[in-house]
C-alpha positions as CSV (number, residue, x, y, z in Angstrom):
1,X,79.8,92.5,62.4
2,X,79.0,88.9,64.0
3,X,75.2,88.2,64.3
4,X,74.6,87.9,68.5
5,X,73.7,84.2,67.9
6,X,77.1,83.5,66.5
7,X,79.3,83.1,69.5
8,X,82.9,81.6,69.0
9,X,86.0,79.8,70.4
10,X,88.2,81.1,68.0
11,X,90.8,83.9,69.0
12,X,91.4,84.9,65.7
13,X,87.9,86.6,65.5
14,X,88.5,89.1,67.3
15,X,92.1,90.1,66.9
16,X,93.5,92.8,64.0
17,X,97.0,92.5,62.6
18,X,97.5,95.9,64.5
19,X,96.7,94.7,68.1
20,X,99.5,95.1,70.6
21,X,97.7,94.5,73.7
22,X,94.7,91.9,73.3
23,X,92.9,92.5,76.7
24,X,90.2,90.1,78.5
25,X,88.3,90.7,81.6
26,X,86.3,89.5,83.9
27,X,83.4,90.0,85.8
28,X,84.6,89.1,89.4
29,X,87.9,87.6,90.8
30,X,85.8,84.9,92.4
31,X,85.0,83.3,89.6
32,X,86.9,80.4,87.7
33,X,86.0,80.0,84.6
34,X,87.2,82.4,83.0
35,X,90.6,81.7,84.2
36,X,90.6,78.3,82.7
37,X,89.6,79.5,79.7
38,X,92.1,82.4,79.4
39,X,94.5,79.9,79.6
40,X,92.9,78.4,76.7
41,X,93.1,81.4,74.5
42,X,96.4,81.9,75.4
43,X,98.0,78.7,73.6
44,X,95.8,79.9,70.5
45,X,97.8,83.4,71.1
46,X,100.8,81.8,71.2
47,X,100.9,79.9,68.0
48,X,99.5,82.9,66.3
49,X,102.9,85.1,67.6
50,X,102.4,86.2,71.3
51,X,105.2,86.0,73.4
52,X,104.0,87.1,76.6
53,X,100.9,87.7,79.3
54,X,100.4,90.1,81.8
55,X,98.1,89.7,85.0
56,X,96.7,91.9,87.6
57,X,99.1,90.8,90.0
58,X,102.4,92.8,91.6
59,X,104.3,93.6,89.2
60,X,107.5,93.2,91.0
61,X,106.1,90.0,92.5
62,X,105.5,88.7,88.6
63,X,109.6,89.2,87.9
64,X,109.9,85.8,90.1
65,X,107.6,84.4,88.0
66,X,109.0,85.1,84.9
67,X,113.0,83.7,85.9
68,X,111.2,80.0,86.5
69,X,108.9,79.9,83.7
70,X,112.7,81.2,81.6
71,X,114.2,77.5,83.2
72,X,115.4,79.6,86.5
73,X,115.8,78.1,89.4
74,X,113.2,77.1,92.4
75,X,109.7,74.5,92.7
76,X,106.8,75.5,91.7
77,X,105.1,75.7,94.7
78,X,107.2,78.5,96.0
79,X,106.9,80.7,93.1
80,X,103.0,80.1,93.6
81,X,103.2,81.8,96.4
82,X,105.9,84.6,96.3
83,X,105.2,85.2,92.5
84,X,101.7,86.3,93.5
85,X,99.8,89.2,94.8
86,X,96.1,88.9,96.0
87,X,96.6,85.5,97.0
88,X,96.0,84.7,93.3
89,X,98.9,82.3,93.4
90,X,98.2,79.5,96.0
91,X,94.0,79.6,95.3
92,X,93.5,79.6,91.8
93,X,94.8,76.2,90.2
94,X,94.0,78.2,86.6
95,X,97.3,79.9,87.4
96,X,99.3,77.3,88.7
97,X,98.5,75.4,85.4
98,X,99.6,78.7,83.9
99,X,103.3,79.0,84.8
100,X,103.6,74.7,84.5
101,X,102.5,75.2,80.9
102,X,104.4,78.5,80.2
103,X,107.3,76.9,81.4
104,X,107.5,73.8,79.3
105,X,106.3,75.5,76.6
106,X,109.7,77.3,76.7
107,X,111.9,74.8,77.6
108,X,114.3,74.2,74.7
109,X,113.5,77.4,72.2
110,X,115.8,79.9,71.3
111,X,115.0,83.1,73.6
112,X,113.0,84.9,71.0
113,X,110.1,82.4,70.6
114,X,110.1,81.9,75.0
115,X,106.7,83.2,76.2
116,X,107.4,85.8,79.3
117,X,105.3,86.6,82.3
118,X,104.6,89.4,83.5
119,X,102.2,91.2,86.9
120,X,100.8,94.8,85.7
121,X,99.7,96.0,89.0
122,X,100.7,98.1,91.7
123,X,101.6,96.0,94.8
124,X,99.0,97.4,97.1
125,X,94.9,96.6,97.7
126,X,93.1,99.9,97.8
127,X,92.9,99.7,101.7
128,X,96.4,98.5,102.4
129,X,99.9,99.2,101.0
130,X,103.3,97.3,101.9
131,X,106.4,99.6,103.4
132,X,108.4,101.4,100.4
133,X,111.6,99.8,102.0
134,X,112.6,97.0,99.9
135,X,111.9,98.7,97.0
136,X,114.7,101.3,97.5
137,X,116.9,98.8,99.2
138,X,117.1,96.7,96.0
139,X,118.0,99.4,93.9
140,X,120.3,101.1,96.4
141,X,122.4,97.9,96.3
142,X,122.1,97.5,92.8
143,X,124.1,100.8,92.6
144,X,126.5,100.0,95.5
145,X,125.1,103.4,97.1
146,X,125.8,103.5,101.2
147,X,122.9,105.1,102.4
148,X,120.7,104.4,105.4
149,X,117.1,103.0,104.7
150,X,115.9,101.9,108.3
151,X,112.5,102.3,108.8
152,X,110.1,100.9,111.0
153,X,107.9,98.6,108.3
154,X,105.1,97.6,110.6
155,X,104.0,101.1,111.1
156,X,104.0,101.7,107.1
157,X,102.4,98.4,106.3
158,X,99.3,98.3,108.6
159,X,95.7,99.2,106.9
160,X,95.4,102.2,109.4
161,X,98.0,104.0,107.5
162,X,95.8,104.2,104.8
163,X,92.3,104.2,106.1
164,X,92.9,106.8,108.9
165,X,95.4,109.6,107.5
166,X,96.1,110.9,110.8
167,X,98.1,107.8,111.5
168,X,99.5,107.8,107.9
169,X,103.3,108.4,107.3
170,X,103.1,109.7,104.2
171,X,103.7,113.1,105.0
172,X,106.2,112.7,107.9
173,X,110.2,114.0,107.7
174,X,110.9,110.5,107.2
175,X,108.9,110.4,104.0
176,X,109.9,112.7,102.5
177,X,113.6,111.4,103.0
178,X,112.9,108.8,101.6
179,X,111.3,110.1,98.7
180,X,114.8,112.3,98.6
181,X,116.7,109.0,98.6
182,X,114.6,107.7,96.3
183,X,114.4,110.8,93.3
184,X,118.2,110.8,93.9
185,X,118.7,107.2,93.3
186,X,116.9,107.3,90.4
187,X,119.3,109.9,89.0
188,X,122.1,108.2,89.3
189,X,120.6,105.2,88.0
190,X,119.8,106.9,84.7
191,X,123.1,108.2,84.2
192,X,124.0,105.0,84.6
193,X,122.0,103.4,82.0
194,X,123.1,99.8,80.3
195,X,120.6,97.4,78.6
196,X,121.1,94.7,81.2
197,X,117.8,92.9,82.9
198,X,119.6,93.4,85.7
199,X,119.5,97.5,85.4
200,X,115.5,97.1,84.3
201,X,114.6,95.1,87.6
202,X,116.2,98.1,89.7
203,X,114.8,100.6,87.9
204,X,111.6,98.7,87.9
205,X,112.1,98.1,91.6
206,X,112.8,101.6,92.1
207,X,109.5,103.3,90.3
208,X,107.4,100.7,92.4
209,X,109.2,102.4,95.8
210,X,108.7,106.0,94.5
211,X,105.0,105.0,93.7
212,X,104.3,103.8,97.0
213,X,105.6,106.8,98.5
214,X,103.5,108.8,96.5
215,X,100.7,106.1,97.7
216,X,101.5,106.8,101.3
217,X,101.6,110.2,100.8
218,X,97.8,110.6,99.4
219,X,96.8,108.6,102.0
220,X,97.7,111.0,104.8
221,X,96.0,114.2,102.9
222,X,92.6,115.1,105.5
223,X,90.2,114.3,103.1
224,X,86.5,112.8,103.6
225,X,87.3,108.4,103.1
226,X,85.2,108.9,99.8
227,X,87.4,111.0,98.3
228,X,90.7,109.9,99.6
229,X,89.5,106.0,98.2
230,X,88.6,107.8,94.8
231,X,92.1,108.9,94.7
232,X,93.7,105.9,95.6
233,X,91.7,104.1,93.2
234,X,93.1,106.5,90.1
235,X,96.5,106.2,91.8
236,X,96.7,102.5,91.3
237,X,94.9,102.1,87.9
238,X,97.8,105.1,86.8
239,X,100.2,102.6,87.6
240,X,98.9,99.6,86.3
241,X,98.4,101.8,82.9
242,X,102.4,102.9,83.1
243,X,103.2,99.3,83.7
244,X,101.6,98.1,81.0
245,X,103.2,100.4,78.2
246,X,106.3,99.8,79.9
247,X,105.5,96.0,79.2
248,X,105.1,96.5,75.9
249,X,108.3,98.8,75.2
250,X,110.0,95.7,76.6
251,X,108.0,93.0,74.9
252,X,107.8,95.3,71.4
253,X,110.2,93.4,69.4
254,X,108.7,89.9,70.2
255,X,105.3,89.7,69.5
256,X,101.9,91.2,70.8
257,X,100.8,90.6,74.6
258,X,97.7,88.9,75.9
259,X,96.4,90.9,79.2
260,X,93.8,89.7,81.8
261,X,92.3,91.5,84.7
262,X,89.1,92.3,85.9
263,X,87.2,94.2,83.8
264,X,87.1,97.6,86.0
265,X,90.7,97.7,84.5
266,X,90.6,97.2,81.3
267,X,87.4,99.0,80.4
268,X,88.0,102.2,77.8
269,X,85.0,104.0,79.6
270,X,85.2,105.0,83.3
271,X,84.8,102.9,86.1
272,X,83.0,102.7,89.3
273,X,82.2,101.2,92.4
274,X,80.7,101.0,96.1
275,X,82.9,101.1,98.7
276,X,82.9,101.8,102.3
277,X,79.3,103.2,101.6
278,X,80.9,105.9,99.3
279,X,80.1,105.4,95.3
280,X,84.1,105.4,93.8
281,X,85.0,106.6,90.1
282,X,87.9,106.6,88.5
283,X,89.9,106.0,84.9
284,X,90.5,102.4,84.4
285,X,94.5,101.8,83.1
286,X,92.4,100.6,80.1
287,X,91.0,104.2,80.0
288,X,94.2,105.6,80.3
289,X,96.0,103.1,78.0
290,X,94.1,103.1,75.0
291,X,93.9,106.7,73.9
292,X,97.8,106.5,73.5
293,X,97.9,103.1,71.8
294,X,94.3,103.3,69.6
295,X,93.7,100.8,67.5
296,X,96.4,98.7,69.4
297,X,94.4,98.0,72.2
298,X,91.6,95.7,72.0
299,X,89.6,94.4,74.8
300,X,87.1,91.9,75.8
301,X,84.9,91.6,78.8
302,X,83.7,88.4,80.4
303,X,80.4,88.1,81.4
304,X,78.8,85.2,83.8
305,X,75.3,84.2,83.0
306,X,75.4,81.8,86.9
307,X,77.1,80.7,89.6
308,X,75.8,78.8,92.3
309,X,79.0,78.5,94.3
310,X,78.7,82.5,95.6
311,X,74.7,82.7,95.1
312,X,74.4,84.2,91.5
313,X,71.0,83.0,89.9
314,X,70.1,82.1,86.3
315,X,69.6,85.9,85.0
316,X,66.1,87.0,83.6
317,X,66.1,86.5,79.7
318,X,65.3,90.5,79.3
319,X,68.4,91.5,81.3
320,X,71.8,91.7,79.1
321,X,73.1,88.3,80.5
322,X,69.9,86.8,79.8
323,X,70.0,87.8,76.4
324,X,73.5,85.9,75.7
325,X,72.6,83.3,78.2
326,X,70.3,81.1,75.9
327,X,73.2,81.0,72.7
328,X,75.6,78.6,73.4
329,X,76.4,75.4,76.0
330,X,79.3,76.6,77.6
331,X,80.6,79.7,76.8
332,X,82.0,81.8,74.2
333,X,83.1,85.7,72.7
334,X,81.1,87.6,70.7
335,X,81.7,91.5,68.7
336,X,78.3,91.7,68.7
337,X,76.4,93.6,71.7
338,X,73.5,93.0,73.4
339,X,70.0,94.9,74.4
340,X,68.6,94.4,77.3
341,X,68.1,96.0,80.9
342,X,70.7,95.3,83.6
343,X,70.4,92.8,85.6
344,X,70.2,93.4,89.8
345,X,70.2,90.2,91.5
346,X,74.0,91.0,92.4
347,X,75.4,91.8,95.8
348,X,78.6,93.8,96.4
349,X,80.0,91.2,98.6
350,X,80.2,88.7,94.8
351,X,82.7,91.1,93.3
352,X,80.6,91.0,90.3
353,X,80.3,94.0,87.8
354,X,76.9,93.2,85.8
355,X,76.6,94.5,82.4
356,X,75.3,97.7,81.5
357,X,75.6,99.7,78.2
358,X,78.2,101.8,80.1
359,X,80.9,98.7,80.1
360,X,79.6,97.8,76.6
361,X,80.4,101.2,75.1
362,X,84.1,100.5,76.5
363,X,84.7,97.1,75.1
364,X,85.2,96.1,71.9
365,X,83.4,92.1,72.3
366,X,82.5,90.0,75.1
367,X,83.3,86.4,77.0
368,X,80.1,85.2,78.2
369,X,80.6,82.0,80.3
370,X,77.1,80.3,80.6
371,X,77.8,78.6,83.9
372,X,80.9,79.6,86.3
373,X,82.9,76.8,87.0
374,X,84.1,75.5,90.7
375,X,88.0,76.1,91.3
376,X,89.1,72.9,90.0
377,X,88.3,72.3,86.0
């Protein structure tokens, strides 16, 4: 066990020779540092065998991603943008330098020693979820099937559909003919099977349409917004956890792979949150992942001592921050935990998830980052 006052920059701490999925968090998405410095661990990861990342960003979105950093085809600047969910593409530099690096990191090696990119999430936000269309199209043409997908997109797309079921689709005729398309092309695309990337991308396109129908459909049950948000919340963490194995099925042969999210979804314990005056609780896909892979998942939460760009103060020096706050200049990751209270000079509207023996119990170190860093390094 590390004494608290050793804190390191070394990877290779806090890593087993069983880890399949190496996991880090963070505290809030507005936030920097920790970016910049996951894509410092990353290069250590990747010279001690890790051949691929996954973010907390669409999935399907994340495909276009991975073709340029391969040597595809395109500028940077557009895959920025269309790689990226959230907006995490265009606003945080930390990524841009991401895919740059990834990409002439693999320019030249034989395929087996290329680094891969891949998004993990669902390609909704809790309040708003895209039209199931394009989903279904792709893998409709992908099996040459003639079959009409018309919908009207706007009415599917807009954030009343999910925040006020009564003018939700999800239950209409049309949904669930599309959901009869979609179960049917999924049939005949597993009968079907070959090992192409061309056959994973429809299948993967595919799931992601069926999952958004299921989405849509939860969103148009009559329940109270507390418990309809709950639900949605669970939905999209399920997703991110089936992702993620899915990742590693495909990424099994090559090496282990680095993940990083916010904590909320990576925890092993149960997570919650306020929203729209409602207290939300739900199984993070770290919750759900790491029964099934045990000692293969290891994960890491990042904690922020301050941050005067959105308001958060030096913490008190008997809250948990405040105990790691005084150890180091910068930052760095420690197994061992801290006492202390938690601290509560945080406001919803900072994204920021404080530390409290709850997320220590479902963690296995932590990042602390002393001082959060603007956008820029």
């Amino acid at each position: 066990m590390l004494r608290l006052s050793h804190m390191s920059q070394d990877i290779r701490e806090f890593i087993s020779p069983f880890t399949e999925i190496f996991a880090l968090g963070e505290p809030t998405h507005l936030e920097h540092a920790h970016t910049w410095i996951r894509n410092e661990l990353f290069e250590q990861l990747a010279g001690l065998g890790y051949r691929s990342i996954a973010l907390e960003t669409c999935r399907i979105r994340g495909m276009l991603v991975n073709d340029y950093v391969h040597g595809g085809p395109g500028d940077l600047d557009t895959v920025m943008k269309e790689g990226f969910s959230h907006s995490f593409g265009e606003n945080w530099p930390a990524n841009r330098e991401l895919v740059q690096w990834m990409r002439e990191y693999n320019a030249g090696k034989a395929e087996a020693e290329r680094l891969s990119f891949h998004g993990f999430d669902f390609q909704t936000e809790t309040t708003s979820a895209p039209s199931p269309r394009p989903y279904l199209e792709h893998a409709r043409d992908y099996l040459g099937v003639d079959v009409d997908l018309t919908i009207d997109d706007e009415k599917w797309s807009r954030d009343e559909a999910v925040l006020d079921f009564a003018q939700s689709p999800g239950r209409s005729e049309e949904a669930v003919r599309l959901r009869e398309i979609g179960t049917g092309l999924l049939r005949q695309l597993h009968q079907r099977k070959t090992a192409d990337e061309a056959w994973v991308r429809a299948e993967a396109y595919l799931t992601a349409g069926l999952s958004l129908l299921r989405y849509h459909r939860q969103c148009a049950e009559p329940n109270p917004l507390g418990v309809r948000i709950t639900r949605l919340c669970q939905m999209r963490d399920g997703v991110m956890a089936r992702n993620l194995l899915e990742i590693r099925r495909i990424e099994a042969g090559r090496g282990p792979t680095f993940v990083h999210a916010h904590n909320a979804h990576l925890q092993r314990t149960n997570s919650s949150m306020e929203m729209a005056g409602e207290r939300i609780e739900w199984f993070s896909a770290g919750a759900l992942v790491a029964p099934v892979l045990g000692d293969q998942y290891t994960v890491m939460a990042g904690t922020l001592g301050r941050n005067d760009g959105f308001g958060l103060g030096e913490p008190d020096k008997d809250t948990l921050e405040g105990q790691l706050q005084g150890r180091f200049t910068t930052w760095g990751m420690t197994a061992d935990k801290p006492q202390g209270r938690t601290r509560q000079d945080t406001s919803q509207v900072m994204g920021y998830f404080p530390l409290d023996q709850h997320l220590l119990a479902g963690v296995d170190a932590l990042l602390h980052v002393r001082v959060g860093r603007p956008v820029t390094r």
